[in-house]
C-alpha positions as a Markdown table, in Angstrom:
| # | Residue | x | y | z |
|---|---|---|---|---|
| 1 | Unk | -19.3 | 16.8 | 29.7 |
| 2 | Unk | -20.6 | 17.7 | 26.2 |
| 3 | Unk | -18.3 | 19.0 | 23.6 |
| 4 | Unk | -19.2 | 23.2 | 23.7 |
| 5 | Unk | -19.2 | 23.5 | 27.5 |
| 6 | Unk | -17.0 | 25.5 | 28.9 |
| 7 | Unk | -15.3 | 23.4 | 32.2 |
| 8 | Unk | -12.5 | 25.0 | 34.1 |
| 9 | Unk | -9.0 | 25.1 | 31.6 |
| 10 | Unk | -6.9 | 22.6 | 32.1 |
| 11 | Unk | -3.4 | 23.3 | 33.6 |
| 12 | Unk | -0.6 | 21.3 | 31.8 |
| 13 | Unk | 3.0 | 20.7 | 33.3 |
| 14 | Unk | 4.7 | 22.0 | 30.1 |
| 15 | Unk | 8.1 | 21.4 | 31.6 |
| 16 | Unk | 6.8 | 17.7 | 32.8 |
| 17 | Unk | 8.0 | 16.4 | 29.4 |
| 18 | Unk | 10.7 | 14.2 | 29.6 |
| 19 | Unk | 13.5 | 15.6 | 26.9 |
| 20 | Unk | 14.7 | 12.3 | 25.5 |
| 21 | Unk | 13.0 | 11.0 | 24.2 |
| 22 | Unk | 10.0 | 13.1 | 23.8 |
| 23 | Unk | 7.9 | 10.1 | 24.3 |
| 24 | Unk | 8.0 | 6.7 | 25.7 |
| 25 | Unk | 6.3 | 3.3 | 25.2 |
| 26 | Unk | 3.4 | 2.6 | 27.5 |
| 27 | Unk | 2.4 | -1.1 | 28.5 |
| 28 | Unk | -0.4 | -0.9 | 26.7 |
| 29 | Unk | -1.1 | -2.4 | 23.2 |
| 30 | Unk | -2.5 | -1.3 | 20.4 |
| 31 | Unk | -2.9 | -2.6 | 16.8 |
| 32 | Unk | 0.0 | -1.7 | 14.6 |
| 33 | Unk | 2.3 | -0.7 | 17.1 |
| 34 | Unk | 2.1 | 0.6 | 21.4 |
| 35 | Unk | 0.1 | 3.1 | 22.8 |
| 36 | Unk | 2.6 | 6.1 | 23.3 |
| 37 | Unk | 2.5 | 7.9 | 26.7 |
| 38 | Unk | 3.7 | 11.8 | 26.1 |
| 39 | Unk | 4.1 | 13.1 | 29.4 |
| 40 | Unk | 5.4 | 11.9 | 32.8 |
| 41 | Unk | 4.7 | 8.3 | 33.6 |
| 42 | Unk | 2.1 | 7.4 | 35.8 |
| 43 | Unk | -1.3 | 9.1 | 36.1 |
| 44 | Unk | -1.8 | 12.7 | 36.3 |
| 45 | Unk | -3.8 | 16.0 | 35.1 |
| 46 | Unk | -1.6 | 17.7 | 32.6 |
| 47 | Unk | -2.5 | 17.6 | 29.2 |
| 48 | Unk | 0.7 | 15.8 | 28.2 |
| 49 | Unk | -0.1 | 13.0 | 30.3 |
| 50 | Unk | -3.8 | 12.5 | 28.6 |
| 51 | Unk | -2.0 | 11.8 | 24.8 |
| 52 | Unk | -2.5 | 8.8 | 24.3 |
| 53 | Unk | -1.3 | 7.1 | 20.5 |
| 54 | Unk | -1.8 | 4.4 | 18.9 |
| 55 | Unk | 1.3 | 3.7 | 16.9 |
| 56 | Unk | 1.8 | 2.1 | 13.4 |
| 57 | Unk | 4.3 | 2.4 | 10.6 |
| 58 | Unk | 2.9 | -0.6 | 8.4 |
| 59 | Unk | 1.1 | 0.2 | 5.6 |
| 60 | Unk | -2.2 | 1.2 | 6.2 |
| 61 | Unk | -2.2 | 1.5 | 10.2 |
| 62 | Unk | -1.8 | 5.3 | 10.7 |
| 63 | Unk | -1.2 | 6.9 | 14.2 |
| 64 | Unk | -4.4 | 7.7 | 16.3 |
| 65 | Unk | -4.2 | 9.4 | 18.9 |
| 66 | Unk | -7.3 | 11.3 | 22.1 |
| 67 | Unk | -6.7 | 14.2 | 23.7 |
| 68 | Unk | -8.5 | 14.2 | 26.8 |
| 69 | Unk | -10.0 | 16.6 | 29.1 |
| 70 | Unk | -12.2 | 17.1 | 31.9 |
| 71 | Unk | -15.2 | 14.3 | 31.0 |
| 72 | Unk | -14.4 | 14.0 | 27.5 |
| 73 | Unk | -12.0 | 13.3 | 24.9 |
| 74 | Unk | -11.0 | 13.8 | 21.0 |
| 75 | Unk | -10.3 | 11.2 | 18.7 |
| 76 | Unk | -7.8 | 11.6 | 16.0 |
| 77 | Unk | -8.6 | 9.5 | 12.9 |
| 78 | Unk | -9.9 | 5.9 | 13.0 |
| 79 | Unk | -8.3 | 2.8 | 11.8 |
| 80 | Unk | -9.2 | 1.3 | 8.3 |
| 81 | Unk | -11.1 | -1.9 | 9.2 |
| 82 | Unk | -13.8 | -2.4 | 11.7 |
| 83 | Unk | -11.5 | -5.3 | 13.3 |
| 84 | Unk | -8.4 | -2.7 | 14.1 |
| 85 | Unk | -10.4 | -0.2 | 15.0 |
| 86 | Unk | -12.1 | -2.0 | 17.7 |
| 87 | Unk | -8.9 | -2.8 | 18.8 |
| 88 | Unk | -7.8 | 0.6 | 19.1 |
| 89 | Unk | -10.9 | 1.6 | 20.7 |
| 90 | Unk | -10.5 | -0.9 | 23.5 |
| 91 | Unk | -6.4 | 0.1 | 23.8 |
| 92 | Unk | -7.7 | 3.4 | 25.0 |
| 93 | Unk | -10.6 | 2.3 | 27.4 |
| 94 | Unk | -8.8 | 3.3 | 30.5 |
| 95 | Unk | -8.2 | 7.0 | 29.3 |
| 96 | Unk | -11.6 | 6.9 | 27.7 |
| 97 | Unk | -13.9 | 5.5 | 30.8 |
| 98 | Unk | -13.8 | 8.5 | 32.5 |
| 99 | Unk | -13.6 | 10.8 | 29.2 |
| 100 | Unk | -15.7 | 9.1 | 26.5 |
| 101 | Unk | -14.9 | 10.0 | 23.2 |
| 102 | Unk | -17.0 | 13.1 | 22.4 |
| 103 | Unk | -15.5 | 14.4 | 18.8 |
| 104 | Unk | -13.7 | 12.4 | 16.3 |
| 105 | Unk | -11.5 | 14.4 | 13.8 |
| 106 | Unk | -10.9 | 12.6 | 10.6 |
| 107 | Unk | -7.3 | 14.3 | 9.1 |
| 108 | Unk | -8.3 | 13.3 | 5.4 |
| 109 | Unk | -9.7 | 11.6 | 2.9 |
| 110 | Unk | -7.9 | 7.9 | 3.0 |
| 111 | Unk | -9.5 | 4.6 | 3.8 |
| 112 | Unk | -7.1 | 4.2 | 7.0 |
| 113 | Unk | -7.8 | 7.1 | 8.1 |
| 114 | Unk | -11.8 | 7.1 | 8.2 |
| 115 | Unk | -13.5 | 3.6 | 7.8 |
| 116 | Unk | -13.7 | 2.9 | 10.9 |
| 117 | Unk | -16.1 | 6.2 | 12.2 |
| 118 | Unk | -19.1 | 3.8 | 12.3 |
| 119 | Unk | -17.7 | 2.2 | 15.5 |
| 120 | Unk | -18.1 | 5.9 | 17.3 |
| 121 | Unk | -21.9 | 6.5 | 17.1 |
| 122 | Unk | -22.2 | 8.7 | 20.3 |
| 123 | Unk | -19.2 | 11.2 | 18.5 |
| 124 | Unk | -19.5 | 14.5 | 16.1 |
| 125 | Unk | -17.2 | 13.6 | 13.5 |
| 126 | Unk | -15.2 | 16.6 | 11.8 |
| 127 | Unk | -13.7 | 17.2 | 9.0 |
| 128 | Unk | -12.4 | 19.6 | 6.4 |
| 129 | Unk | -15.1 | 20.7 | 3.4 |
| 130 | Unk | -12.8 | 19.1 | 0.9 |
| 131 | Unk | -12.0 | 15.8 | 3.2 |
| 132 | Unk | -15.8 | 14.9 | 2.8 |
| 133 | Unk | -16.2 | 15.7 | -0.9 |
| 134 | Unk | -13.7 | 12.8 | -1.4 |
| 135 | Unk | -14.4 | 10.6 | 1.3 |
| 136 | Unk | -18.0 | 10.3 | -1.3 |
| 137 | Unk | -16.2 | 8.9 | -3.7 |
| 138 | Unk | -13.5 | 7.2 | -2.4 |
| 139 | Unk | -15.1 | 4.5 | 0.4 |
| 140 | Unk | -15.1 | 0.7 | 0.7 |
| 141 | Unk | -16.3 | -0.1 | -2.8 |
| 142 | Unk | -13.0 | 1.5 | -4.3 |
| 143 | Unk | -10.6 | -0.7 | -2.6 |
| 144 | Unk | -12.4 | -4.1 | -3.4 |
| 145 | Unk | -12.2 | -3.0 | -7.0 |
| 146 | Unk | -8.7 | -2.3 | -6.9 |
| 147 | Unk | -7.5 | -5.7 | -5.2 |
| 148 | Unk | -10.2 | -7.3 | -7.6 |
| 149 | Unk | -8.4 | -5.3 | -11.1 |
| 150 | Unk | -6.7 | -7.9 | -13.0 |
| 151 | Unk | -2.6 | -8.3 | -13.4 |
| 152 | Unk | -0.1 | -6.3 | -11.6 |
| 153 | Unk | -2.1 | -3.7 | -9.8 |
| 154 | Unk | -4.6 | -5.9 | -7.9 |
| 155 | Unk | -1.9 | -8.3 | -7.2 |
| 156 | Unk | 0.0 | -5.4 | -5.4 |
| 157 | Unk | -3.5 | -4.3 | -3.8 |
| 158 | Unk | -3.7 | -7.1 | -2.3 |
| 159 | Unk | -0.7 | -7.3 | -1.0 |
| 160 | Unk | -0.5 | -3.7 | 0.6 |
| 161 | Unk | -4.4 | -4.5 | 2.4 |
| 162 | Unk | -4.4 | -8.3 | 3.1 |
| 163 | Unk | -4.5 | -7.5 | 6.8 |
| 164 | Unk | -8.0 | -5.7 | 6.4 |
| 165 | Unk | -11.2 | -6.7 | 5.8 |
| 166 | Unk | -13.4 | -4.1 | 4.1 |
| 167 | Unk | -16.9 | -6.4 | 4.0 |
| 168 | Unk | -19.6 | -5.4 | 6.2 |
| 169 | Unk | -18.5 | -1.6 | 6.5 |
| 170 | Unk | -20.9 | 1.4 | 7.2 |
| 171 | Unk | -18.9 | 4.3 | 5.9 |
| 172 | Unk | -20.0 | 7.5 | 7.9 |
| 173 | Unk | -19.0 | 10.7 | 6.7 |
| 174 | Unk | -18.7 | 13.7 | 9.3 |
| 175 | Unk | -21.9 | 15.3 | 10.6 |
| 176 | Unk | -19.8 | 18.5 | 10.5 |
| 177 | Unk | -17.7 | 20.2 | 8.2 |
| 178 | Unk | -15.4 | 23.2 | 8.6 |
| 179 | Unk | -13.2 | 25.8 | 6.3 |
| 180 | Unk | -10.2 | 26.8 | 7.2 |
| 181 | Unk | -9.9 | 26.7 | 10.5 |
| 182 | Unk | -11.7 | 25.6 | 13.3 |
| 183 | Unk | -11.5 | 25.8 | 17.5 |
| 184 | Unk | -12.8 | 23.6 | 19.7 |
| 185 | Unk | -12.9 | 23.3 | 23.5 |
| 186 | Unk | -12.4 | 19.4 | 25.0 |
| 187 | Unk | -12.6 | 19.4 | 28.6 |
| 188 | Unk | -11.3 | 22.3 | 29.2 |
| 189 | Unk | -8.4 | 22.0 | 26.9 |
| 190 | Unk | -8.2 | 24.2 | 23.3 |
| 191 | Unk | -7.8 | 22.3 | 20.1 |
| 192 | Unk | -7.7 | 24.3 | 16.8 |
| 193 | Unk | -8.0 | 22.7 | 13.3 |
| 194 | Unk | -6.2 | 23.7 | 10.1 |
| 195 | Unk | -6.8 | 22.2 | 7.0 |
| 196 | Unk | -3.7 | 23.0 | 5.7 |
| 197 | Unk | -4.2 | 20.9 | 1.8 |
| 198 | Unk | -4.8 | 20.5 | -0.7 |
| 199 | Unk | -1.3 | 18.4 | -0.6 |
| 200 | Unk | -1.3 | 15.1 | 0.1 |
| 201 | Unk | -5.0 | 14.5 | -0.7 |
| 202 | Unk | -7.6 | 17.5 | -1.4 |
| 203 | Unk | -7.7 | 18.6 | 1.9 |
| 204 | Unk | -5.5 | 18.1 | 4.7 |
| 205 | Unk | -6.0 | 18.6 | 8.6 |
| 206 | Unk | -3.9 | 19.3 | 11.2 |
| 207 | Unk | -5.0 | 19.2 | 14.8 |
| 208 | Unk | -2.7 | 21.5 | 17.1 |
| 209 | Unk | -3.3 | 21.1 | 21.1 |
| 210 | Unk | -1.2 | 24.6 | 22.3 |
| 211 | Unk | -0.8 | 23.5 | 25.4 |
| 212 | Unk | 0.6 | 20.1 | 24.9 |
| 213 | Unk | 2.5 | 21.6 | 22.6 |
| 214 | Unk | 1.7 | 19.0 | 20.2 |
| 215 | Unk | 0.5 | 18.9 | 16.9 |
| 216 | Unk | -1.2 | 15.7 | 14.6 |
| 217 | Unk | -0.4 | 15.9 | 11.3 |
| 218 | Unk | -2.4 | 13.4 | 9.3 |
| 219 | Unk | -0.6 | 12.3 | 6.3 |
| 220 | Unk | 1.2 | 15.7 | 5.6 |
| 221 | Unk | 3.9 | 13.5 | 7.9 |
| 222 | Unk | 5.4 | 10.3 | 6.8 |
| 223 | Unk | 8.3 | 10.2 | 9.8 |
| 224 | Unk | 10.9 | 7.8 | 8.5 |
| 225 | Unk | 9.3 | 6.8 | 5.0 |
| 226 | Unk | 8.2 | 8.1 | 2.0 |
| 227 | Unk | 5.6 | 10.6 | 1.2 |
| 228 | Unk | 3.2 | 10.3 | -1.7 |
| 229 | Unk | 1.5 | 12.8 | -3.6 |
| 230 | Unk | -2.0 | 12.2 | -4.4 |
| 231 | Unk | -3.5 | 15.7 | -5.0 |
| 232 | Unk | -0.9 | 18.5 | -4.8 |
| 233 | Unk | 0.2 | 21.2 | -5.5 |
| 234 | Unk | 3.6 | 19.9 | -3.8 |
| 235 | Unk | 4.6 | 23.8 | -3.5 |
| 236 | Unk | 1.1 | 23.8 | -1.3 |
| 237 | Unk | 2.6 | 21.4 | 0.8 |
| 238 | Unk | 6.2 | 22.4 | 1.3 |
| 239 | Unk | 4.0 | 25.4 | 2.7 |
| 240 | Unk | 1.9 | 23.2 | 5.0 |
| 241 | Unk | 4.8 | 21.9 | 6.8 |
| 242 | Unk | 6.1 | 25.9 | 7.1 |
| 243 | Unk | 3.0 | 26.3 | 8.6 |
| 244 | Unk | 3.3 | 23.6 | 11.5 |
| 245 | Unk | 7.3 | 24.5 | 11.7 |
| 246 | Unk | 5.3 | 28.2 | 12.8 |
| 247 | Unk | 3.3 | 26.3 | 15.3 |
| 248 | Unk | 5.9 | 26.3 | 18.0 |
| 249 | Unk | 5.5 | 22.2 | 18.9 |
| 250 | Unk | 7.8 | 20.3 | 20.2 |
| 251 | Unk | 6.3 | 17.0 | 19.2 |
| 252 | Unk | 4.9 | 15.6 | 16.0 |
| 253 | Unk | 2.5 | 12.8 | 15.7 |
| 254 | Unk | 2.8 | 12.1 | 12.3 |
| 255 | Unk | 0.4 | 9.9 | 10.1 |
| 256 | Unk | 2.6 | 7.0 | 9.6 |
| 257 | Unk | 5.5 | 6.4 | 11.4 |
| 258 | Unk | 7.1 | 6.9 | 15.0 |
| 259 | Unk | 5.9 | 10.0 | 17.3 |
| 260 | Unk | 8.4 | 13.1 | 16.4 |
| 261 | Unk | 9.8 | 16.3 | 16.7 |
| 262 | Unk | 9.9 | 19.0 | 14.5 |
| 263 | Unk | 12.8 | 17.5 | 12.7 |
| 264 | Unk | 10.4 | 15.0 | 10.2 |
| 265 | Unk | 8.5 | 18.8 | 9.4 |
| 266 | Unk | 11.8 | 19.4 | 8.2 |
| 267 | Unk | 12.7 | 15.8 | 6.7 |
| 268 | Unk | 9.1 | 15.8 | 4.3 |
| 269 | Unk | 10.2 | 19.5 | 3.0 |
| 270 | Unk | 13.6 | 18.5 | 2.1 |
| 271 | Unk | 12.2 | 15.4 | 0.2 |
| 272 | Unk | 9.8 | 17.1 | -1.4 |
| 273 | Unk | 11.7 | 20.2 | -2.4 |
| 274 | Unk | 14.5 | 18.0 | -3.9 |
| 275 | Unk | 11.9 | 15.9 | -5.8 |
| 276 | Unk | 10.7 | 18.7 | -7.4 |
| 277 | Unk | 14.2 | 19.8 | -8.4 |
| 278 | Unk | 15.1 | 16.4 | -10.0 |
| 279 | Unk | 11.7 | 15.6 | -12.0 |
| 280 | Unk | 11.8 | 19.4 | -12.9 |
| 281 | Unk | 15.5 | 19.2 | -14.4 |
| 282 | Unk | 14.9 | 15.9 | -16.3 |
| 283 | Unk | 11.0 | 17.0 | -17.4 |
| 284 | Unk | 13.4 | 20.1 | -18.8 |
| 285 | Unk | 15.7 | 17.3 | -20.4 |
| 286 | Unk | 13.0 | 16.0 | -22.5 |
| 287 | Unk | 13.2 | 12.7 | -20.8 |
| 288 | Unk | 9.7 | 10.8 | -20.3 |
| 289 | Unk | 8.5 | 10.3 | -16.7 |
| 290 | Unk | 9.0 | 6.8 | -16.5 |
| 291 | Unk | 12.9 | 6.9 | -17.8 |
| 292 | Unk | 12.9 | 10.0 | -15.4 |
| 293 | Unk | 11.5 | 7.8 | -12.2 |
| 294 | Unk | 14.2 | 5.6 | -12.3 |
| 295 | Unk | 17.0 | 7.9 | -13.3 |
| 296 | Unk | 16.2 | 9.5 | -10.1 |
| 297 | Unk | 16.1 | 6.3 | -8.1 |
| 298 | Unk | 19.5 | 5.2 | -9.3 |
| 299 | Unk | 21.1 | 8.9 | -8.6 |
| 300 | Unk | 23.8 | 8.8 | -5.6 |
| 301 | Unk | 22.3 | 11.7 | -4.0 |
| 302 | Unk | 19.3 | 10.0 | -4.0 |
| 303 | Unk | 20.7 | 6.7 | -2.3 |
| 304 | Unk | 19.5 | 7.6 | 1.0 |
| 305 | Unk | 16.1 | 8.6 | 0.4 |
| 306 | Unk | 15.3 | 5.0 | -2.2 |
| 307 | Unk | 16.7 | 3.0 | 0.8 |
| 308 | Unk | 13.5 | 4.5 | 2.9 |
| 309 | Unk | 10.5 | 2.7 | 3.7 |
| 310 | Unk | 7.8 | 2.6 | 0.7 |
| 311 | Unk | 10.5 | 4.6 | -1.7 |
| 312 | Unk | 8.2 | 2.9 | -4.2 |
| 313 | Unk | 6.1 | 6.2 | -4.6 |
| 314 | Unk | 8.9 | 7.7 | -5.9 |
| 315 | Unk | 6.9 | 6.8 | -9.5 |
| 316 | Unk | 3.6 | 8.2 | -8.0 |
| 317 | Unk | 5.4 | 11.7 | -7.0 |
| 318 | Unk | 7.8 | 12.1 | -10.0 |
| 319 | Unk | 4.1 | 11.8 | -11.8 |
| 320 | Unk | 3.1 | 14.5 | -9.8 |
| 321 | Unk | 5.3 | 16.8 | -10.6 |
| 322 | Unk | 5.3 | 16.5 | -14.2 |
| 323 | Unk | 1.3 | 17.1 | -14.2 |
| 324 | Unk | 2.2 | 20.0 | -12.4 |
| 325 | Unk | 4.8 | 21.5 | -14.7 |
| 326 | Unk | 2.8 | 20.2 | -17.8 |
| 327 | Unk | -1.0 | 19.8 | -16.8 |
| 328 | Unk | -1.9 | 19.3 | -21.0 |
| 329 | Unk | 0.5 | 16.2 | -20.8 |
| 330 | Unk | -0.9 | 12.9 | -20.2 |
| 331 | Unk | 1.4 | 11.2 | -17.7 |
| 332 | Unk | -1.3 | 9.3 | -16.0 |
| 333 | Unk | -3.7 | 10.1 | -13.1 |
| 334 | Unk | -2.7 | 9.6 | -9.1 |
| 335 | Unk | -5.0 | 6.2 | -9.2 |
| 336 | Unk | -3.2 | 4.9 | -12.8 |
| 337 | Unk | 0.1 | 5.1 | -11.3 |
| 338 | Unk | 0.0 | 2.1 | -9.0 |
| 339 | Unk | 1.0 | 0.4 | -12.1 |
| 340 | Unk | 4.2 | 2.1 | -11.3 |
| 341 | Unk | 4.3 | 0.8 | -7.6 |
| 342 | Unk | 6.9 | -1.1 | -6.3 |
| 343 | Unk | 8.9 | -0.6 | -9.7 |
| 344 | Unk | 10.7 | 2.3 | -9.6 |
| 345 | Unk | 14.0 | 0.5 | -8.1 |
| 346 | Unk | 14.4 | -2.2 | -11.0 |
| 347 | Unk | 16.3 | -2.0 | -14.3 |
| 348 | Unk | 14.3 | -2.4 | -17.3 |
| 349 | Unk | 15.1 | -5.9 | -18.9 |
| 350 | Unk | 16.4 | -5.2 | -22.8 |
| 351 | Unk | 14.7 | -7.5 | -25.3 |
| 352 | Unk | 16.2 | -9.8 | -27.4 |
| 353 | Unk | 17.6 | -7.2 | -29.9 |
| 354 | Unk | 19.7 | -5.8 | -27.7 |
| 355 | Unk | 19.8 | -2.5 | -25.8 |
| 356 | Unk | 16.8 | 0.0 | -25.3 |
| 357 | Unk | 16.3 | 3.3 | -27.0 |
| 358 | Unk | 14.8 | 5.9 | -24.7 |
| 359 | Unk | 11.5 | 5.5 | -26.3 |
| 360 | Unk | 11.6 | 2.0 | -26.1 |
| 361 | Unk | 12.7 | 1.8 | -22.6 |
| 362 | Unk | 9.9 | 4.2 | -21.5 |
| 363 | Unk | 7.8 | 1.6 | -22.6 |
| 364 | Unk | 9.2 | -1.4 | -21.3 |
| 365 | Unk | 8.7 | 0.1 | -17.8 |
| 366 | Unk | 5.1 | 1.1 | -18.5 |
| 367 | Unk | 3.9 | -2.5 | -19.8 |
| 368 | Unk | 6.5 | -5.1 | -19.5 |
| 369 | Unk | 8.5 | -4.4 | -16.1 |
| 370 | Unk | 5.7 | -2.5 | -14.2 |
| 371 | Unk | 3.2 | -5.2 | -15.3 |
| 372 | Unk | 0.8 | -2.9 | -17.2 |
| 373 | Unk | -2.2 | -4.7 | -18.1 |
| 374 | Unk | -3.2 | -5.5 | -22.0 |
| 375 | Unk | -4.3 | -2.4 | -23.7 |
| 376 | Unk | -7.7 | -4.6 | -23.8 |
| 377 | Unk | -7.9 | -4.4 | -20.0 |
| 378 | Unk | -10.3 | -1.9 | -18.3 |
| 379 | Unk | -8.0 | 0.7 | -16.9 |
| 380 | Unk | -7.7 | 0.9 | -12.6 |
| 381 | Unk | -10.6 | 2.1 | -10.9 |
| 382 | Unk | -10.3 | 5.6 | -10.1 |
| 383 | Unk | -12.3 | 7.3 | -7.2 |
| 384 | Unk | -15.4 | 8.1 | -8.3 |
| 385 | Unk | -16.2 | 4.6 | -9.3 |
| 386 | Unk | -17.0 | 4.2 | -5.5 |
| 387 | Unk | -19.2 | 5.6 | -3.2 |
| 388 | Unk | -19.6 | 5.9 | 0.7 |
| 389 | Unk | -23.0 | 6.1 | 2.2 |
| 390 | Unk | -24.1 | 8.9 | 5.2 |
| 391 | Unk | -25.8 | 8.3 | 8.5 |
| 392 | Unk | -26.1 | 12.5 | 8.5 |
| 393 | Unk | -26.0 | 15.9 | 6.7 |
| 394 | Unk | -22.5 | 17.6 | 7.3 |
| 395 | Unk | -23.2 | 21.1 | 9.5 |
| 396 | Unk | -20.8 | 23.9 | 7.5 |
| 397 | Unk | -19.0 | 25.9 | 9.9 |
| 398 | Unk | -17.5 | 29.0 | 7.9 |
| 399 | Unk | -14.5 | 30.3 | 9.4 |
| 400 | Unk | -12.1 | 32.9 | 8.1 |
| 401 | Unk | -8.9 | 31.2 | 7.3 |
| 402 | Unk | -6.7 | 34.5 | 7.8 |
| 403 | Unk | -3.9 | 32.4 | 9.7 |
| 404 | Unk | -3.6 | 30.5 | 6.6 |
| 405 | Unk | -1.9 | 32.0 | 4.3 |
| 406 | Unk | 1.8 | 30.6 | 4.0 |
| 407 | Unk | -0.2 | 27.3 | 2.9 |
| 408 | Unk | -2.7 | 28.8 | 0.4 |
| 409 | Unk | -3.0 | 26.7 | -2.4 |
C-alpha cells in the first residue's frame, strides 16, 4: 500500500511493552550494533513489535530505525556509506518483505545520516526545508577534503571516517520538503514530524509514532556521549528536548547511542544548560575560549561529563557559546574547530622559558598542542566548498507550526 492511503488503523498493545528494559536485543544483526526489538518477542501486529533499530554508538553509525504498517514502512535516516547501508537494508528484509520501505525520513543534515538515500529509489524522501538547504552544501565532496586537509585535522578526519568509503556516491536530496510540522499515515499507523532546530545542525527532525509511544530524535540525542553543537542557538535546543519531554514517550531512539527513555531528554538538557553556565562565567572572566575549554575540562564538577564518550567536543560547544554571547568576536567557525578535537583534555606543554602567560597559553593550544596548521596553510574546508547533486525537485509542504513554540528559535 502507497504512502497517502488510508488502510484500517493499526491497533497497538500499549501495555505489551516489557518494563525493563524497555527494549531487548533481537538475533538479528545490523552494522554498528543489533537490530533492537521494542515490543514483545516473537511476531505480532502491534506497532511496538514493528520497530525495528539498527543500533550504533561508534562514530558515525547513527540509529536507524522503520516503522511499519499495513504493506508499508518508514525509514528513519540512512547510514553514511553505500557499504553500511546495504547492510542495514538487508538487517531489515524480514520486516521489510511484506512492508517495503515507502518513505524515508532523513532527521538532518549529516553525512551519516543521509548518504546513503540513493540505495532507496522506490522511497519519497523527507525532510525539513532547512535539512536540504545544507545537505547542498555539505555532501560527499566535503568529507574527502577534510581527511585530505593537511596536519592535524585530516589526520583526525581520517581517523573518525576510516571505516567509510565515500567514492562512488550519488547524494540524493529529498523529493519533499516540509515546515514545521508534518503528518503522515504508514499503514495505518500516524507518524508526525517536527523539526524541532535549528540546534544541533540548522534544522532538526524528530519523528514521534503516538501510538508506540516512541519518539526518534536524530542527533538532538547523544544517549551516553557527548553532544556537539554545530548550528545553535543552544537555548533553541534546551527547548527542543522540552518539547519531546511534552511528547508523553516512554522510549527514545536517540541518534547515537543505546535506545532510551526519557531520562537522556533530560541528560542532553543538563549538559547543555551547565555548558552554557561555565563558558558564560569564564567568557564574563575575560578568559579566551581556548584557556576557557580546558579550564572546564579540568573542573571537578565536570569530571563526570569529560569521562563520556567523544568529551572532545567540549572545544567545539564552549566555541559555541562564546559566538553566541559575542557573535562580533572571532572565535572560529563550527568547521575550524576540529583543530580543537580531541584536545580539550591535555595540558598545554610550557616552552622552554618557563611557565605560560594566559595569552601565551591560549596560543599554545590553538597552534602547538591542538596541531594548528602553519599560518601558510589553507584553512579547513568549510561547507559550502562541497556540493551534493539531486535526482529531484523537493515538493514544499507548508504547514503551520503552532505546536512549536517552546522550541522557536
Amino acid at each position: 500500500m502507497r504512502h497517502g492511503e488510508s488502510p484500517p488503523d493499526e491497533k497497538p498493545t500499549i501495555g505489551a511493552r516489557p518494563s525493563s528494559p524497555p527494549c531487548t536485543p533481537n538475533s538479528a544483526a545490523c552494522p554498528g550494533g543489533d537490530a533492537v526489538h521494542i515490543g514483545q518477542s516473537g511476531v505480532g501486529r502491534s506497532v511496538e513489535e514493528r520497530l525495528r533499530l539498527s543500533a550504533g554508538s561508534r562514530r558515525g553509525r547513527p540509529l536507524t530505525g522503520t516503522v511499519a504498517g499495513a504493506g508499508e514502512s518508514l525509514l528513519v535516516d540512512t547510514l553514511f556509506d553505500l557499504a553500511h547501508t546495504r547492510l542495514m537494508l538487508d538487517g531489515l528484509a524480514a520486516v521489510t518483505v511484506d512492508a517495503p520501505i515507502r518513505t524515508v525520513v532523513n532527521t538532518h543534515g549529516n553525512g551519516d545520516h543521509w548518504f546513503g538515500n540513493a540505495l532507496v529509489p522506490d522511497a519519497e524522501i523527507v525532510a525539513a526545508t532547512g535539512t536540504i538547504g545544507e545537505m547542498r552544501v555539505t555532501g560527499p565532496a566535503v568529507v574527502h577534503a577534510l581527511k585530505s586537509f593537511p596536519g592535524s585535522p585530516g589526520e583526525f578526519a581520517s581517523r573518525a571516517f576510516g571505516a567509510f568509503t565515500f567514492d562512488g556516491i550519488d547524494a540524493v536530496l529529498p523529493t519533499r520538503s516540509y515546515e514545521g510540522s508534518l503528518e503522515l499515515r504508514v499503514g495505518g499507523v500516524d507518524v508526525r514530524l517536527l523539526d524541532l532546530g535549528p540546534a544541533h545542525t540548522a534544522a532538526d527532525t524528530v519523528v514521534h509514532v503516538p501510538a508506540a509511544r516512541t519518539v526518534f530524535t536524530g542527533d538532538l540525542v547523544f544517549a551516553g556521549g557527548t553532544p556537539i553543537v554545530w548550528a545553535g542557538p543552544i537555548a533553541n535546543w534546551i527547548r527542543a528536548c522540552r518539547r519531546m519531554l511534552e511528547l508523553d514517550v516512554d522510549t527514545v531512539v536517540p541518534g547515537h547511542g543505546p535506545v532510551s527513555t526519557v531520562e537522556s531528554l533530560r541528560a542532553v538538557t543538563g549538559y547543555l544548560e551547565a555548558l552554557v553556565e561555565a563558558a558564560r562565567d569564564r567568557h564574563a572572566a575575560g578568559m579566551p575560549v581556548d584557556d576557557a575549554v580546558l579550564d572546564i575540562a579540568r573542573a571537578p564538577a565536570w569530571r563526570q561529563r569529560i569521562a563520556a564518550p567523544e568529551a572532545e567536543r567540549l572545544a567545539v560547544n564552549v566555541r559555541a557559546v562564546y559566538r553566541e554571547l559575542d557573535p562580533a568576536a572571532t572565535v572560529g567557525q563550527p568547521a575550524g574547530a576540529v583543530r580543537l578535537h580531541g584536545r580539550a583534555g591535555r595540558p598545554a606543554r610550557p616552552p622552554a622559558g618557563g611557565p605560560l602567560r594566559p595569552a601565551a597559553r591560549s596560543r599554545d593550544l590553538s597552534d602547538r598542542r591542538a596541531g594548528r596548521p602553519p599560518a601558510a596553510a589553507p584553512a579547513p574546508p568549510r561547507p559550502g566548498c562541497g556540493s551534493a547533486a539531486t535526482t529531484a525537485r523537493p515538493r514544499t509542504v507548508r504547514r503551520a507550526p503552532a505546536s512549536r513554540s517552546p522550541s522557536a528559535g
